[in-house]
C-alpha positions in Angstrom: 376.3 9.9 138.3 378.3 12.2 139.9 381.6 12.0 141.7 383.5 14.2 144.6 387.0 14.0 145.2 388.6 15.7 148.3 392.3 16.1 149.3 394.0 18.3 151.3 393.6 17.0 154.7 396.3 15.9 157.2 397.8 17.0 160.7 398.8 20.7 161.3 400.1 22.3 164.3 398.1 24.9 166.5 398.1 28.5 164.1 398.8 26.4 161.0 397.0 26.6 157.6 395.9 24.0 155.2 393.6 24.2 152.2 390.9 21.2 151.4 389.6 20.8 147.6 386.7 19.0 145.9 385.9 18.2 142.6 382.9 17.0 141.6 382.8 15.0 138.0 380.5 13.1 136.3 376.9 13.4 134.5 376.9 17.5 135.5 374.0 19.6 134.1 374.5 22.5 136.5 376.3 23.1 140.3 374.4 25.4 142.9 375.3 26.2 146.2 379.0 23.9 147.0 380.0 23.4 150.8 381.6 22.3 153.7 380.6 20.5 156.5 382.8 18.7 159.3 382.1 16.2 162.0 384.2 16.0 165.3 383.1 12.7 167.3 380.4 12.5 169.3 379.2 16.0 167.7 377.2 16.1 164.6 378.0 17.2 161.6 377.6 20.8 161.5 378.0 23.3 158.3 381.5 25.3 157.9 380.9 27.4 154.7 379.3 27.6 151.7 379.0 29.4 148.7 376.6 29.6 145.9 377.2 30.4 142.3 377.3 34.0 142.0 380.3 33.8 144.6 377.9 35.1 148.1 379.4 33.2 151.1 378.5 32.3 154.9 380.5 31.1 157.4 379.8 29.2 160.7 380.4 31.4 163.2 383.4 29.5 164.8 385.3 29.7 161.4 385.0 33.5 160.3 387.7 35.5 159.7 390.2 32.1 159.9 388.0 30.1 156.9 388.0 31.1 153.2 385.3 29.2 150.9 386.1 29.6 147.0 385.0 28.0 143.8 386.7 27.2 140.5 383.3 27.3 138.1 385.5 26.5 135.3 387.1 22.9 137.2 383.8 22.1 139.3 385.7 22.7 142.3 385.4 24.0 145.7 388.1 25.4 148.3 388.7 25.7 151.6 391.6 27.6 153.0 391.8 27.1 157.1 393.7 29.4 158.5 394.9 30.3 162.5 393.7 26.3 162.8 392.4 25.3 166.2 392.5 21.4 168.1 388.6 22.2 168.3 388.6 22.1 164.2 389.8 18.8 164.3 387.1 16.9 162.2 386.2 15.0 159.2 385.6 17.8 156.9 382.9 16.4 153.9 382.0 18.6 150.7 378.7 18.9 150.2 377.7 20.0 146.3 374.0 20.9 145.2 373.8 19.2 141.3 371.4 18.9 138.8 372.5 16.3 136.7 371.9 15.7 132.6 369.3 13.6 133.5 367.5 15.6 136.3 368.1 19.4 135.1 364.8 20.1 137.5 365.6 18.1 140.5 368.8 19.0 141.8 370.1 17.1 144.8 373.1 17.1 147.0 376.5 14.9 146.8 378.7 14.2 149.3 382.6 13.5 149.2 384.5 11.0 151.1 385.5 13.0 153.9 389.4 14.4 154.7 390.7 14.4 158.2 392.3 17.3 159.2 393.8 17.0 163.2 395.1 20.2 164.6 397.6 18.6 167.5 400.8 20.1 168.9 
């Protein structure tokens, strides 16, 4: 059905930056809202940013001002830029993407992508 692909993730030192992508693929009618959610251990997963399709954005608290969500319409892809990166992001960082697929235009649903690890460590 559909299919999201995420890279970008690695080790980065206190204050560095890195930026995650995600393309999605596969039997797409339509993409709504596209995010990013993370998961420390022993914490839940917990939304980091999202942004819908006319481009309006929110932001965990914890992340404004050092996050940037975007999205390439055009390549079915979402972006985050982390910025001023702290050790408490260090997570597995998921994309979450609302589709409604060529067989379900009414009924869109939500994929998820592998998962990245990004580990903010001096």
């Amino acid at each position: 059905q559909v299919q999201l692909v995420e890279s970008g993730g690695g080790l980065v030192q206190p204050g560095g930056s890195l930026r995650l992508s995600c393309a999605a693929s596969g039997s797409i009618f339509a993409i709504y809202q596209m995010g990013w959610y993370r998961q420390a251990p022993g914490n839940e997963r917990e939304l980091v940013a999202a942004i819908i399709t006319g481009g309006s954005t929110n932001y965990a608290d914890s992340v404004k001002g050092r996050f940037t969500i975007s999205r390439d319409n055009a390549k079915n892809t979402v972006y985050l830029h982390l910025n001023s990166l702290k050790p408490e992001d260090t997570a597995v960082y998921y994309c979450n993407v609302q589709v409604a697929t060529t067989t379900l235009r009414l009924s869109p649903r939500d994929f998820w992508g592998q998962g990245t690890q990004v580990t903010v460590s001096s």
